[in-house]
DSSP file (Angstrom, degrees, kcal/mol; ACC not computed):
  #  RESIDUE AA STRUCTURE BP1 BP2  ACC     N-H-->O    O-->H-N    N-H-->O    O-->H-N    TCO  KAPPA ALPHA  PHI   PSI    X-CA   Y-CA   Z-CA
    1    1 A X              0   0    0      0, 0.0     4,-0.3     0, 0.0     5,-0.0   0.000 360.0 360.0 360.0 -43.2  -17.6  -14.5  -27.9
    2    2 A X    >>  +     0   0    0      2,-0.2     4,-1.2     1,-0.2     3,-0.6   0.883 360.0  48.8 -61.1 -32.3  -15.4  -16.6  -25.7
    3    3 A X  H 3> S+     0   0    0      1,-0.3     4,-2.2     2,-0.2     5,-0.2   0.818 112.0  47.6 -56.3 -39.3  -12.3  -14.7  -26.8
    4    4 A X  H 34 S+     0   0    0      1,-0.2     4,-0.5     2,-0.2    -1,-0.3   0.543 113.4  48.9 -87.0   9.3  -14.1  -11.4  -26.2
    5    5 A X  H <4 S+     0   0    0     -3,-0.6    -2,-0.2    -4,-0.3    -1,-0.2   0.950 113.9  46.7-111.1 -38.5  -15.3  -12.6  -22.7
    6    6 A X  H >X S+     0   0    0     -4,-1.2     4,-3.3     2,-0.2     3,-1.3   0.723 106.8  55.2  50.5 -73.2  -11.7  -13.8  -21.9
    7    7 A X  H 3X S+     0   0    0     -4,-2.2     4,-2.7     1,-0.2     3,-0.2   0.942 112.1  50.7 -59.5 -57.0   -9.8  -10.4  -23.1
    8    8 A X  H 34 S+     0   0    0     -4,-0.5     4,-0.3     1,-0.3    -1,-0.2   0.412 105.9  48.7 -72.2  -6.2  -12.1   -8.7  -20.7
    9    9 A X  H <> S+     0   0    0     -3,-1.3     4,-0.6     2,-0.1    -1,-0.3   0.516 106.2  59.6 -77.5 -46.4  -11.5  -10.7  -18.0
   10   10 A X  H  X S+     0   0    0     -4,-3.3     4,-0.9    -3,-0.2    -2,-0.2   0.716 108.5  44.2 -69.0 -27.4   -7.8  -10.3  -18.6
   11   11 A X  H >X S+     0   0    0     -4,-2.7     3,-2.1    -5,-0.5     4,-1.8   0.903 108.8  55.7 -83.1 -59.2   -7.9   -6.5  -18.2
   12   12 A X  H 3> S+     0   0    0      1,-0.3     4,-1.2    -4,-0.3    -1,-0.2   0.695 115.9  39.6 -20.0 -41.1  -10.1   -6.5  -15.3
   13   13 A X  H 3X S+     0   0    0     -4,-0.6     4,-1.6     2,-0.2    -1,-0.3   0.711 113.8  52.5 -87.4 -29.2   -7.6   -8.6  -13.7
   14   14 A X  H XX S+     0   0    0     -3,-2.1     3,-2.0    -4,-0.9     4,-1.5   0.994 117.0  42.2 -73.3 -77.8   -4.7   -6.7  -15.2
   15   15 A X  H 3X S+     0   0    0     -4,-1.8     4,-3.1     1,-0.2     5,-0.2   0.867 108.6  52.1 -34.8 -54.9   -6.3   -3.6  -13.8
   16   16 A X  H 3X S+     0   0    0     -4,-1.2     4,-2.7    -5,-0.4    -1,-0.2   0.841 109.3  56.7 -46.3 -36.8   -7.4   -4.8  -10.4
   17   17 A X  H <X S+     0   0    0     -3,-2.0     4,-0.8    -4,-1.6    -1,-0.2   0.890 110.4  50.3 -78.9 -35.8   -3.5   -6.0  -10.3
   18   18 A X  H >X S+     0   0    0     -4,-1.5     4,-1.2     1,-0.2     3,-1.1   0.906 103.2  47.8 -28.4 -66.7   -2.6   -2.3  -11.0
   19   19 A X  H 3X S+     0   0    0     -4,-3.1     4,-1.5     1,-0.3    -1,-0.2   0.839 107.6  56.6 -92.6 -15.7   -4.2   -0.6   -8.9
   20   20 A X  H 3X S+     0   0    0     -4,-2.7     4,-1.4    -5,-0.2    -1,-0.3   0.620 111.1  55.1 -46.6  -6.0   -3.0   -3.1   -5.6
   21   21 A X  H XX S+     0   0    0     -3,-1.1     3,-2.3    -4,-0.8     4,-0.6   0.954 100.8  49.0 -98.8 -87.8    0.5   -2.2   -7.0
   22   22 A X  H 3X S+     0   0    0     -4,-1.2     4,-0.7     1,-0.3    -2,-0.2   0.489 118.0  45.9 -51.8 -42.3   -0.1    1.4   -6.7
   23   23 A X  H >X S+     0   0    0     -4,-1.5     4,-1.7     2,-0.2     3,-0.6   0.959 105.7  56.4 -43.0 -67.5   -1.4    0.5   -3.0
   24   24 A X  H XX S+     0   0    0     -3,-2.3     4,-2.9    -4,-1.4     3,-0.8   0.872 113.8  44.4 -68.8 -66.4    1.2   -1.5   -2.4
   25   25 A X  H 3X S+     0   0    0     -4,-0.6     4,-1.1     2,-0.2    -1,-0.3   0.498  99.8  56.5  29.0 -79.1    3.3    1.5   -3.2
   26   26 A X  H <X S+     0   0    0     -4,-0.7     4,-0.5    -3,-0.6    22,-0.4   0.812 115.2  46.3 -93.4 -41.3    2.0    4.2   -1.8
   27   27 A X  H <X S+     0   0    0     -4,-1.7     4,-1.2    -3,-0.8     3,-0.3   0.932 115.3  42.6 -65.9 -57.0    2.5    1.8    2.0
   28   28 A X  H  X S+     0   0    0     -4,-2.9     4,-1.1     1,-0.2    -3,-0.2   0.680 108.4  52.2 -88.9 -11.4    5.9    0.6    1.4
   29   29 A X  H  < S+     0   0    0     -4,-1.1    -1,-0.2     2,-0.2    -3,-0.1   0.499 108.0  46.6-116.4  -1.8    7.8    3.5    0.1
   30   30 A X  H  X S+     0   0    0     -4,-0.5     4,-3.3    -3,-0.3     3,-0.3   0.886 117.6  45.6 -30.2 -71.3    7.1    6.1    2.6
   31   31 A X  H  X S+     0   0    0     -4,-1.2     4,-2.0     1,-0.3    -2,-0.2   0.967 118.8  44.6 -55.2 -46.1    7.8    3.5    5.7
   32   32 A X  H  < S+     0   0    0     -4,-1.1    -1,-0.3     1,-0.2     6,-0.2   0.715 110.3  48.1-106.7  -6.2   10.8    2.5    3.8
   33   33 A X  H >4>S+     0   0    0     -3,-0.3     3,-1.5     2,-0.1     5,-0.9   0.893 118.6  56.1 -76.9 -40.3   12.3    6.7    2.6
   34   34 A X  H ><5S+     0   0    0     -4,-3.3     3,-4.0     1,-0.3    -2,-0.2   0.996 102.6  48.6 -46.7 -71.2   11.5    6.9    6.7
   35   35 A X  T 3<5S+     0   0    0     -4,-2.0    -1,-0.3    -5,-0.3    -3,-0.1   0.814 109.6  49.4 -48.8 -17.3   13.6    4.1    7.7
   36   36 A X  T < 5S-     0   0    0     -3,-1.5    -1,-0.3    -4,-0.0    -2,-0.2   0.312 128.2 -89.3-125.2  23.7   16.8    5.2    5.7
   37   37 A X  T < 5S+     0   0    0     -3,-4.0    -3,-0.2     1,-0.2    -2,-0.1  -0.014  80.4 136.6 128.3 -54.0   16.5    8.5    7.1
   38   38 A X      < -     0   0    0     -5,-0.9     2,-0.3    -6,-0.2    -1,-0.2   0.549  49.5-106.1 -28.3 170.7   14.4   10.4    4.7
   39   39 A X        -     0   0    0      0, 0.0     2,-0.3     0, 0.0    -1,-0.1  -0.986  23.1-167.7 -96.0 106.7   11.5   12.9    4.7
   40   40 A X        -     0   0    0     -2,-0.3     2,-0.1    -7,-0.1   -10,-0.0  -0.823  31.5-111.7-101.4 155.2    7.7   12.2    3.8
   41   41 A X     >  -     0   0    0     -2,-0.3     4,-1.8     1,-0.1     5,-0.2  -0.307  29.0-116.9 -59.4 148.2    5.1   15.0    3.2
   42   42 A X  H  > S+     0   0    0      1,-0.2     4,-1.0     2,-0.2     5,-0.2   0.748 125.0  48.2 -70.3  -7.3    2.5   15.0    6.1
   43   43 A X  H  > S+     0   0    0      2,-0.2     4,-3.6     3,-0.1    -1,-0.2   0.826 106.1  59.6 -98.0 -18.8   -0.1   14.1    2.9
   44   44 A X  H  > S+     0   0    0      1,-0.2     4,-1.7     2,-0.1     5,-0.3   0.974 114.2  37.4 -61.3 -50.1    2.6   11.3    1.9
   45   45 A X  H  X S+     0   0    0     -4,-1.8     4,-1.2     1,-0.2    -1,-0.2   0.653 105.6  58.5 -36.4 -37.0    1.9   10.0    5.3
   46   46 A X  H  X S+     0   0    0     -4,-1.0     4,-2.3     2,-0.2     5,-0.3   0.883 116.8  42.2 -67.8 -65.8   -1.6   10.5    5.6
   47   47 A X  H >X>S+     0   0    0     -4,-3.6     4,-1.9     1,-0.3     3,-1.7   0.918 105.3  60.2 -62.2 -63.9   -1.7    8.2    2.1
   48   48 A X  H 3X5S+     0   0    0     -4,-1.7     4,-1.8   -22,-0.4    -1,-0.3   0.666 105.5  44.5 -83.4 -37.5    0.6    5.8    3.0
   49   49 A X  H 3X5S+     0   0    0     -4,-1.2     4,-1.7    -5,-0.3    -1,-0.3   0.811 117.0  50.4 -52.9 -27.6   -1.4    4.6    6.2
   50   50 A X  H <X5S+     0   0    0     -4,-2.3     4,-5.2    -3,-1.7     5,-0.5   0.930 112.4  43.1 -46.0 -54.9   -4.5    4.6    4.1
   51   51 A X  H  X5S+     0   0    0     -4,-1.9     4,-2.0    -5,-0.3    -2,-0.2   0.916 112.8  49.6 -76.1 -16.7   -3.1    2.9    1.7
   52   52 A X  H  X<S+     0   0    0     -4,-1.8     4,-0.7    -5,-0.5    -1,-0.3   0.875 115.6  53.2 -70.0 -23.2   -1.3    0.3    4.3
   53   53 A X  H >X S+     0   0    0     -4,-1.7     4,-1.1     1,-0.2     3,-0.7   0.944 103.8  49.2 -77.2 -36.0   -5.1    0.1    5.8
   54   54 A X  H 3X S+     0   0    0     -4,-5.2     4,-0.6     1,-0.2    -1,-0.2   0.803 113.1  48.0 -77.5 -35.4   -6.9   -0.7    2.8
   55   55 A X  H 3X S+     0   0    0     -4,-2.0     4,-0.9    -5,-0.5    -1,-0.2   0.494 107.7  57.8 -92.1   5.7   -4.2   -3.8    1.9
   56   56 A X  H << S+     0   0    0     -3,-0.7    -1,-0.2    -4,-0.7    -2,-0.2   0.775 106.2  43.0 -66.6 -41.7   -4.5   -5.1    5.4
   57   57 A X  H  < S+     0   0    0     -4,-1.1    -2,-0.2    -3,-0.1    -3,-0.1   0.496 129.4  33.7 -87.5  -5.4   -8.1   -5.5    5.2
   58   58 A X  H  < S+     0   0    0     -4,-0.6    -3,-0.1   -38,-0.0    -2,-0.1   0.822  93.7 104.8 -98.5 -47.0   -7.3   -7.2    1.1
   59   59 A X     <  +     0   0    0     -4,-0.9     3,-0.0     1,-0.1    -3,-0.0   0.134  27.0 151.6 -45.2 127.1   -4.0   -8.8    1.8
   60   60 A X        +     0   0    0      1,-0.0     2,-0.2    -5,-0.0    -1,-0.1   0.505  45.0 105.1-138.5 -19.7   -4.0  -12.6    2.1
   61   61 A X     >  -     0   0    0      1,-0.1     4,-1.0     2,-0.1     3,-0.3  -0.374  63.8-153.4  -3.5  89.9   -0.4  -13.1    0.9
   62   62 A X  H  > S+     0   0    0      1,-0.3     4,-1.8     2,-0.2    -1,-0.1   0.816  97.9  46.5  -7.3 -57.1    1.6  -14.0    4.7
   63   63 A X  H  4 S+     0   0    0      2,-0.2    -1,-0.3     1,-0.2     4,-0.2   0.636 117.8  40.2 -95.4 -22.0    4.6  -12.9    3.7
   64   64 A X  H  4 S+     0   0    0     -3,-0.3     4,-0.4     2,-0.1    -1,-0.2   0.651 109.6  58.4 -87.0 -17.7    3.1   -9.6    2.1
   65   65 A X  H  X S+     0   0    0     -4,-1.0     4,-0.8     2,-0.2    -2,-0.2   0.882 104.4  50.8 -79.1 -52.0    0.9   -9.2    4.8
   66   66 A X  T  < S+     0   0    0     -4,-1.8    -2,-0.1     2,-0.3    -1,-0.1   0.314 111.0  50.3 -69.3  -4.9    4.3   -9.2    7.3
   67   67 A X  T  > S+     0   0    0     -4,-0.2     4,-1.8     2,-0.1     5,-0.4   0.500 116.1  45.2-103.1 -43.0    6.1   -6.2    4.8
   68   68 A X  T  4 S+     0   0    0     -4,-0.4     4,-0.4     1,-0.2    -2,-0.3   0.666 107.0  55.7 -98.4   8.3    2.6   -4.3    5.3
   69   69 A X  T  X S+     0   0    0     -4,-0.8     4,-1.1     2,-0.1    -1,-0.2   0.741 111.2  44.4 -84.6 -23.4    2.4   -4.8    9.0
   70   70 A X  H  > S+     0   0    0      1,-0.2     4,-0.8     2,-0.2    -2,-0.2   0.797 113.1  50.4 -94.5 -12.2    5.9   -3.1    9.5
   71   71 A X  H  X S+     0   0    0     -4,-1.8     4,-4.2     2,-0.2    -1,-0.2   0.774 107.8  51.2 -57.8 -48.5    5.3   -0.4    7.3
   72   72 A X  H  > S+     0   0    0     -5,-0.4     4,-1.5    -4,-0.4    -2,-0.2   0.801 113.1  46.2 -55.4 -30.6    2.1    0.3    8.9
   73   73 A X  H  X S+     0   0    0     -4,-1.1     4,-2.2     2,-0.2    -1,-0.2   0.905 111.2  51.1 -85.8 -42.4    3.9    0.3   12.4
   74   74 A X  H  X S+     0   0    0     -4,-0.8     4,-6.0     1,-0.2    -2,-0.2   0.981 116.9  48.4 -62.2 -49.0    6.8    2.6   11.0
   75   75 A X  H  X S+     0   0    0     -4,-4.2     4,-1.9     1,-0.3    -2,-0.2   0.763 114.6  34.5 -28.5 -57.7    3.9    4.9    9.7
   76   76 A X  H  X S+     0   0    0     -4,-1.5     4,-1.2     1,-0.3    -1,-0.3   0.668 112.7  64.8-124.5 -24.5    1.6    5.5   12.3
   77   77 A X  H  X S+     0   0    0     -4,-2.2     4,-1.7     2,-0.2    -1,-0.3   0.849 114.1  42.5 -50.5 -52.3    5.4    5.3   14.8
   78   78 A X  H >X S+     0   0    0     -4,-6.0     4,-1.0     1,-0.2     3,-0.8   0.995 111.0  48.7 -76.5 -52.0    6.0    8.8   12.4
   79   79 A X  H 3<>S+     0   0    0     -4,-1.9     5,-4.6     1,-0.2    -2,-0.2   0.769 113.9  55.6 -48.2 -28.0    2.4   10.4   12.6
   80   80 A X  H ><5S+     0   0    0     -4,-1.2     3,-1.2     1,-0.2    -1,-0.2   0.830 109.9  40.7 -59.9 -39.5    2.9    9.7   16.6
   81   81 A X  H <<5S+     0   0    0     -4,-1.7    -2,-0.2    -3,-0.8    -1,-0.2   0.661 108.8  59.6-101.6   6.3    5.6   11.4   16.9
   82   82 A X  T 3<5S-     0   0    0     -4,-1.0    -1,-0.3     2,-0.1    -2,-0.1  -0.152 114.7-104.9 -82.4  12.1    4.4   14.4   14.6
   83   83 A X  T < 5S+     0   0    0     -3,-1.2     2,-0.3     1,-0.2    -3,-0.2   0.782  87.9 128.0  73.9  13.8    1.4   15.1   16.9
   84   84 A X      <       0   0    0     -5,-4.6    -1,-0.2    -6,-0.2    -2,-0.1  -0.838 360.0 360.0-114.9 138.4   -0.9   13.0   13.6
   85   85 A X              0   0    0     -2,-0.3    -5,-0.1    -3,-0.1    -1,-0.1   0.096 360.0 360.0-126.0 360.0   -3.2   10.1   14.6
């Protein structure tokens, strides 16, 4: 029973680690095709402040926190100047 309580614990965590990835994601590699020049979709954009909002409020990492604050700034710096809030 400890084994099965354990295994299930490990996916849970395994998952949970997923889907912050997927977050994590979805905020830095918008800001960072923007920064070298690139194009995002108005819906990549749309996600990628979402997703920078939702790991702001998760985030307790410093130094991860300081990657999603400057994304977040390039972001919402392209949705300004697209006439998006």
């Amino acid at each position: 029973m400890l084994r099965f309580g354990l295994a299930l614990f490990l996916c849970c965590a395994a998952l949970h680690a997923q889907a912050a990835g997927n977050d994590l994601g979805a905020c830095l590699d918008p800001s960072t095709t923007l920064l070298a020049g690139g194009d995002v979709s108005d819906k990549e954009l749309a996600a990628g402040q979402s997703a920078c909002a939702h790991l702001k409020q998760t985030t307790q990492d410093d130094k991860l926190l300081l990657r999603i604050n400057a994304a977040s700034s390039t972001l919402a710096t392209e949705a300004q100047r697209r006439g998006k809030h």
